[in-house]
Legacy VTK file of the C-alpha trace (Angstrom):
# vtk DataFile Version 3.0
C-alpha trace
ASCII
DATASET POLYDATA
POINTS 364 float
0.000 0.000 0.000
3.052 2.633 0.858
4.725 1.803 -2.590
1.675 2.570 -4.338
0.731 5.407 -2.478
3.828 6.884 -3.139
4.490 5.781 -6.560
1.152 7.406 -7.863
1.505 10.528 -5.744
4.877 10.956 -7.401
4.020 10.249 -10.661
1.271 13.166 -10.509
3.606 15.889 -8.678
5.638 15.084 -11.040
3.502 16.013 -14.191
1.834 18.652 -12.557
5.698 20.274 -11.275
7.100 19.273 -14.981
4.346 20.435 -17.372
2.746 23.257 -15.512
5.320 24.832 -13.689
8.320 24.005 -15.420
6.184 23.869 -18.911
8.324 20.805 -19.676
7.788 17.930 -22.188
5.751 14.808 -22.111
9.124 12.971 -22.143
10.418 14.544 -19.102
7.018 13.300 -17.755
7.445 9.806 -18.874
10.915 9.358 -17.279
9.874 10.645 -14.241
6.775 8.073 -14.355
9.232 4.978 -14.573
11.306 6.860 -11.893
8.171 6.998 -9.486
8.528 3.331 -9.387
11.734 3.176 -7.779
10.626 5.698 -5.257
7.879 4.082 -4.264
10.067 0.842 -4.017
12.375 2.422 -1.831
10.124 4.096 0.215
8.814 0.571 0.977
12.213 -1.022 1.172
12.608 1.561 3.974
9.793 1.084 5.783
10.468 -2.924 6.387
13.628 -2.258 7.447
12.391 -0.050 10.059
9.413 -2.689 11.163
12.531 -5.172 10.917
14.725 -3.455 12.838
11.863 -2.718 15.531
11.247 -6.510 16.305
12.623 -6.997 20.248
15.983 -8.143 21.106
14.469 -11.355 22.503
13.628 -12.603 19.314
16.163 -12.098 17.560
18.874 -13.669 19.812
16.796 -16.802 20.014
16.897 -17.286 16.179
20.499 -16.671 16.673
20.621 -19.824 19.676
18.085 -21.934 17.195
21.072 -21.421 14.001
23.338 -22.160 16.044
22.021 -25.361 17.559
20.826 -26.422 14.298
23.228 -28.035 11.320
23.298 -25.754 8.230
20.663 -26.425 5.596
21.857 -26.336 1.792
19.808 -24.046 -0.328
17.419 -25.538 -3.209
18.204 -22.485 -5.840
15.572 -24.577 -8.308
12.598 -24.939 -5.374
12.732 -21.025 -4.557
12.269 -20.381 -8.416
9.085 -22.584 -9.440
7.694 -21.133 -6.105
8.413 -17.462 -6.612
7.861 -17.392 -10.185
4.415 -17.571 -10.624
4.477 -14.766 -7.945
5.783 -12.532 -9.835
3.662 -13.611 -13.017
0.494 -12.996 -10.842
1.359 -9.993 -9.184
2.858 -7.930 -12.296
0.762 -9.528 -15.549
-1.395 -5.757 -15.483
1.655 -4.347 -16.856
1.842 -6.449 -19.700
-1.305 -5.019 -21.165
0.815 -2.298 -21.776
3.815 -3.870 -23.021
1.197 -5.434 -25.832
-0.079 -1.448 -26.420
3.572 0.037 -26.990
4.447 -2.197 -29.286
1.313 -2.900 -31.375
-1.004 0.518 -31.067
1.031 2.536 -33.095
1.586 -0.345 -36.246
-1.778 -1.060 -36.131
-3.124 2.551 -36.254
-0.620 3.420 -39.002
-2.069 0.710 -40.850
-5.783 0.890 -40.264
-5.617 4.879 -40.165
-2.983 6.093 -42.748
-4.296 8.860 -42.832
-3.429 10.071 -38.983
-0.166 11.495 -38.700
2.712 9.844 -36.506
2.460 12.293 -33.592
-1.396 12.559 -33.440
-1.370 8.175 -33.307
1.765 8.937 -30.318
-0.791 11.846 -28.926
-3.880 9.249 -28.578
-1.355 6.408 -27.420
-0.323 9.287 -24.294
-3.820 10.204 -23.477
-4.609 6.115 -22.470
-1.491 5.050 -21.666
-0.332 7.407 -19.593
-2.842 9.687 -18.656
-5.770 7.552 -18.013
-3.439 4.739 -16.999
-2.641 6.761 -13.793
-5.801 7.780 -13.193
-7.719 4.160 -12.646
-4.057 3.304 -11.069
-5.383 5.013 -7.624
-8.246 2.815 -7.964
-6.310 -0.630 -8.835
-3.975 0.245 -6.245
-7.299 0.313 -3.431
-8.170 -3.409 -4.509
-4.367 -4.629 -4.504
-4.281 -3.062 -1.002
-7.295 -5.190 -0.315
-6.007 -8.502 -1.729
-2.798 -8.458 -0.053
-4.589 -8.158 3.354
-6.868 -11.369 2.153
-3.706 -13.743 0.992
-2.481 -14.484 4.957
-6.160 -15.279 5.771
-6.754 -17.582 3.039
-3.289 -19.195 3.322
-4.305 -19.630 7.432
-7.646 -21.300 7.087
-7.057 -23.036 3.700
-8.152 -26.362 5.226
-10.934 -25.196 6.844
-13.914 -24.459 4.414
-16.221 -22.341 6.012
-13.820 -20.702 7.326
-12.448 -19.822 3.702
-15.833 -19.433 2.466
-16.043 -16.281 4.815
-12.926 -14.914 4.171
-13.640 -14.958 0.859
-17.269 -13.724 0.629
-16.002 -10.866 3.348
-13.276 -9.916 0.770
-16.115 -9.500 -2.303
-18.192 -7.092 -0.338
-14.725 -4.992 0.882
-14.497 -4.724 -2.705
-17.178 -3.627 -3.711
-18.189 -1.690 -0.816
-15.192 0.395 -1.639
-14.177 -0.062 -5.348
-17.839 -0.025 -6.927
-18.471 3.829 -5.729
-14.790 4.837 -6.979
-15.038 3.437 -10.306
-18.906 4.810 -10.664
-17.389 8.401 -9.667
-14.293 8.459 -11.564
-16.810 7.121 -14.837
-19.373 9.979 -14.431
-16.428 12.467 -13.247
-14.424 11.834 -15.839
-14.612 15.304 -17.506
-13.298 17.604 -14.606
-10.984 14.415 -12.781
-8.709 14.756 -16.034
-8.673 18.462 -16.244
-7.653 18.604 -12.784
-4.734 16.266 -13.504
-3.785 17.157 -16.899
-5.399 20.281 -17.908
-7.736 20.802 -20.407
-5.514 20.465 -23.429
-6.973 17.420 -25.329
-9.909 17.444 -27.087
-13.177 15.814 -24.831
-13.869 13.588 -27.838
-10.944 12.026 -27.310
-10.039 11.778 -23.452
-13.649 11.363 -22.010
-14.639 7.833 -23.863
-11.185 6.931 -22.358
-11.487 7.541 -19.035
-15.110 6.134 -18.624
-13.740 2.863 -20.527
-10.604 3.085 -18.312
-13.278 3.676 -15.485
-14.848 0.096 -16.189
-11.381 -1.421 -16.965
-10.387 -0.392 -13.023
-12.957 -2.639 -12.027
-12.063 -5.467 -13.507
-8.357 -5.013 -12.758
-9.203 -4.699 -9.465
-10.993 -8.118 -9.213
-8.627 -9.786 -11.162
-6.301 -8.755 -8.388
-8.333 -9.752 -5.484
-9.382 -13.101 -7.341
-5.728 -14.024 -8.017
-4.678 -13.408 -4.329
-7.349 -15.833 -3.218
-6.046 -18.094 -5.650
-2.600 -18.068 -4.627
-3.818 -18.373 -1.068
-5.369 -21.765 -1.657
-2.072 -23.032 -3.839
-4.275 -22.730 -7.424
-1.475 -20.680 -8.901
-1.856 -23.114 -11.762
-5.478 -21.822 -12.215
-4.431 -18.054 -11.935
-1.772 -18.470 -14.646
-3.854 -20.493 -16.988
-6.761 -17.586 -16.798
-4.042 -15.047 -17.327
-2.471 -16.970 -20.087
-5.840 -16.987 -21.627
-6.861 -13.345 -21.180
-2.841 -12.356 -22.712
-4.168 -14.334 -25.918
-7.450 -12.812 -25.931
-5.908 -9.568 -25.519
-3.527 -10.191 -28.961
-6.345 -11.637 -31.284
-9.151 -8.443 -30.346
-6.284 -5.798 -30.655
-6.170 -5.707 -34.251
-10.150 -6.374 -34.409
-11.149 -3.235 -32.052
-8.489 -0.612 -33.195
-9.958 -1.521 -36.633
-13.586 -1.569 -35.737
-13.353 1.583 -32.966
-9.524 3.062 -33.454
-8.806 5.196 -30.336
-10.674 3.014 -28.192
-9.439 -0.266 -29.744
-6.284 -0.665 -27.074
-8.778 -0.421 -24.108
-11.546 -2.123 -25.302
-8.854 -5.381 -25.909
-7.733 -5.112 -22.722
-11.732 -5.029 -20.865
-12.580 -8.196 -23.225
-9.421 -9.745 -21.871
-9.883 -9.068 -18.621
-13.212 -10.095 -18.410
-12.378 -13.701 -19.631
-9.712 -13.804 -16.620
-12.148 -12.639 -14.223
-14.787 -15.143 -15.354
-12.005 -18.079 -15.403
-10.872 -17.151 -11.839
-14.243 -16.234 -10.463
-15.707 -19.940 -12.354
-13.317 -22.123 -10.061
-13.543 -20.195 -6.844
-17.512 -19.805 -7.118
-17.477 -23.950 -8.155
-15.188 -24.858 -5.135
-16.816 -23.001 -2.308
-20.713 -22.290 -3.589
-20.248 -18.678 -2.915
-23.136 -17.697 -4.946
-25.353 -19.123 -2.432
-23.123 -17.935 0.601
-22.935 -14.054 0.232
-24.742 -11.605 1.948
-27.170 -10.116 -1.003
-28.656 -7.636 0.926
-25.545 -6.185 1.931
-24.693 -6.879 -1.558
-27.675 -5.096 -3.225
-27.041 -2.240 -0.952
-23.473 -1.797 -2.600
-24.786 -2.368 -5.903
-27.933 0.259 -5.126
-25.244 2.440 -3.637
-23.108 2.693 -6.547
-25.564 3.058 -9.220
-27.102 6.072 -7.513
-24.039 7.373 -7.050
-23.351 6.996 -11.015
-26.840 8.868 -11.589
-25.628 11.508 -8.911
-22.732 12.191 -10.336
-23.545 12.051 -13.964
-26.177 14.687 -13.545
-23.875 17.178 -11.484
-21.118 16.480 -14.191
-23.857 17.449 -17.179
-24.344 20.577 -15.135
-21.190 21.532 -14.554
-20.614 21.793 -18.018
-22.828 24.907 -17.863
-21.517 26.590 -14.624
-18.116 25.526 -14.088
-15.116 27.144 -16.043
-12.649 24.433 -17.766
-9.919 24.593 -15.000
-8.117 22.884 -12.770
-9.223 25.057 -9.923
-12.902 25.428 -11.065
-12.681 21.401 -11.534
-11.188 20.816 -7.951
-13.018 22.635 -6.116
-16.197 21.372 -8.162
-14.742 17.437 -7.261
-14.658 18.296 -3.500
-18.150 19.557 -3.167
-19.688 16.556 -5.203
-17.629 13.557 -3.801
-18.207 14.797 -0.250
-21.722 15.146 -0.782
-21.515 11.277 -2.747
-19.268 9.820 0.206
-21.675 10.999 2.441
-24.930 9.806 0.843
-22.345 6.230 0.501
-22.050 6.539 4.309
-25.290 6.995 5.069
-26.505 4.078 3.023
-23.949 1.770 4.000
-24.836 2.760 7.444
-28.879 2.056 7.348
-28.414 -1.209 4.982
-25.699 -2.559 7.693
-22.870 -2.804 5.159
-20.261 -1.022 8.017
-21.338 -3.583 10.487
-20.197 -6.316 7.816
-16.592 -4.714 7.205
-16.042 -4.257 10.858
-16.665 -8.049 11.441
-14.307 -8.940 8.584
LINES 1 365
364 0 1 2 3 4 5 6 7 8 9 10 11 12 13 14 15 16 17 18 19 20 21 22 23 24 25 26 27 28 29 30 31 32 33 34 35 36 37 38 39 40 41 42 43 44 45 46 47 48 49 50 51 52 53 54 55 56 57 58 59 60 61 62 63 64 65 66 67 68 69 70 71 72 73 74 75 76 77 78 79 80 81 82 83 84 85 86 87 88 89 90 91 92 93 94 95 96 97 98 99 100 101 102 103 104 105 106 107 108 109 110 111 112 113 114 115 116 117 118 119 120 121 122 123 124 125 126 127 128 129 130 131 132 133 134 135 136 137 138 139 140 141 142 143 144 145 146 147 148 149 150 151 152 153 154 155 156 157 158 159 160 161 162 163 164 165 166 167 168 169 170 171 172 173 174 175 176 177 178 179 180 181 182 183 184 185 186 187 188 189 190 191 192 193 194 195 196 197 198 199 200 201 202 203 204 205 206 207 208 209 210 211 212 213 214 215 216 217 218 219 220 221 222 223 224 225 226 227 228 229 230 231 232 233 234 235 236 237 238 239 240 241 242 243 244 245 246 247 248 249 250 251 252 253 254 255 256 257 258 259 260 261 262 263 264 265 266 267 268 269 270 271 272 273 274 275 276 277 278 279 280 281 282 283 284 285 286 287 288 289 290 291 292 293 294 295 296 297 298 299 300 301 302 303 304 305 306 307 308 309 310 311 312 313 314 315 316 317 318 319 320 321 322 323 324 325 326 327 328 329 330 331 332 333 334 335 336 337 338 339 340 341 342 343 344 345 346 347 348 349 350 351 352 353 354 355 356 357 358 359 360 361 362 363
């Protein structure tokens, strides 16, 4: 959570210090974006060293009696791989998606659309991969924070099925109690969220579309995360890397399909069809193993869902409005984004409140 709290906040200081106040280039920005990731690394690095270095003397010089009494074990190089691997796979396959976009956008545009220039295809390329990219990264980053706190419970109570089967229902309705209403404002918002970040350079026809699609892609990158976690909590990695195997193929054959059927939107509609398949793979086992269809709480559920969608309708009709009353700036834009999503948390609250749906997260 630390690493990508700090990688995203430096990512937008960053552009905001580099392109507004320095009046910099978009490659000054994009260095500084792969920079943020070391940061936020370090930052973390830092952090478990200082939790390390807290644990009590006690402990530490009874390790020190156990090695000592103990003969010394020879390291299985080849047993540390196969198990780490698919860790890695797992935990960093969202990145791929845009591997697969840098090297195949700007081919297939050129091919299907000769007639856009080089830097207008490199101009729509920057306004999904990068801008919109870091917007619904705040989001992901929520439901990665989430799974990591599920994969100790799950490994704990693996053998014990109703155990598991709580855990994991309690997980869905974290989710969705807090990723639903994010992705439902950031969808309807989408207009004055990007001006505040970038500025209202880009043309709406272009940028909007993409961060409402990005909006819906959050979602299911978030579940994909959670659902993957629980999987590698009950030892399925096999399951998790077949569904992501699948969704990385999916992904290749609709590229080519939507940027020649929608253009712009072709990258990002590749990537929702893909990750829809993984979340349907994932969700297909873990639904078929522990029944949780007929084990979640649907009335705390339906009060999420409810939530969310008036939320959307909330914030889709302020957004219309504001289009009327509130001047194309960042400041006009922030200011406009505190008033509505404190008035939309609260109305969350409240709901969550009367429909029990706090009493349900505190009991997690």
């Amino acid at each position: 959570m630390i690493e990508q709290v700090v990688r995203v906040a430096y990512m937008l200081g960053s552009a905001y210090v580099i392109l507004q106040l320095q009046h910099g280039s978009w490659v000054t920005v994009v260095v500084h974006s792969t920079f943020a990731a070391s940061i936020g690394a370090w930052v973390a690095t830092l952090y478990l060293l200082f939790c390390t270095n807290s644990l009590s003397k006690k402990q530490l010089l009874n390790a020190d009696s156990l090695k000592e009494n103990s003969e010394p074990e020879i390291i299985d190089f080849k047993h540390i791989i196969v198990q780490f691997l698919p860790f890695v796979v797992i935990g960093g396959f969202l990145v791929a998606y845009q591997w697969i976009d840098q090297f195949s956008f700007h081919v297939l545009m050129s091919k299907f659309n000769p007639m856009l220039s080089s830097n207008k295809i490199e101009t729509i390329f920057g306004l999904f991969n990068f801008n919109s990219n870091k917007l619904i990264m705040i989001v992901v980053s929520l439901s990665v924070s989430i799974a990591s706190t599920i994969l100790p419970l799950i490994s704990k109570s693996r053998y014990n099925h109703e155990v598991l089967r709580k855990h994991i229902s309690q997980a869905y309705v974290l989710f969705c109690a807090i990723t639903l209403p994010a992705c439902a404002a950031l969808y309807s918002l989408s207009k004055p969220v990007y001006i505040l970040f970038y500025g209202n350079y880009a043309a709406e026809s272009l940028y909007i579309p993409m961060v409402q699609i990005s909006a819906v892609i959050a979602l299911f990158m978030g579940l994909t995360s959670v659902l993957a976690m629980i999987l590698q909590g009950l030892s399925k990695t096999g399951i998790a890397l077949r569904a992501i195997g699948w969704g990385m193929a999916v992904k290749i054959l609709c590229q080519p399909i939507m940027i020649y059927l929608t253009s712009s939107l072709g990258a990002l509609l590749s990537t929702f069809i893909s990750l829809v398949i993984v979340t349907i793979i994932m969700g297909s086992y873990i639904n078929h193993r522990f029944e949780l269809l007929d084990f979640l709480n649907t009335k705390v559920l339906n009060a999420v869902y409810v939530s969310a969608f008036m939320l959307l309708i909330l914030f889709t009709g302020l957004s219309l409005l504001s289009n009327h009353f509130v001047p194309d700036t960042r400041v006009s834009s922030g200011l406009f984004l505190a008033l509505v999503g404190s008035l939309g948390g609260l109305l969350a609250l409240v709901i969550y409140q009367k429909c029990h749906v706090l009493d349900v997260l505190k009991n997690r």
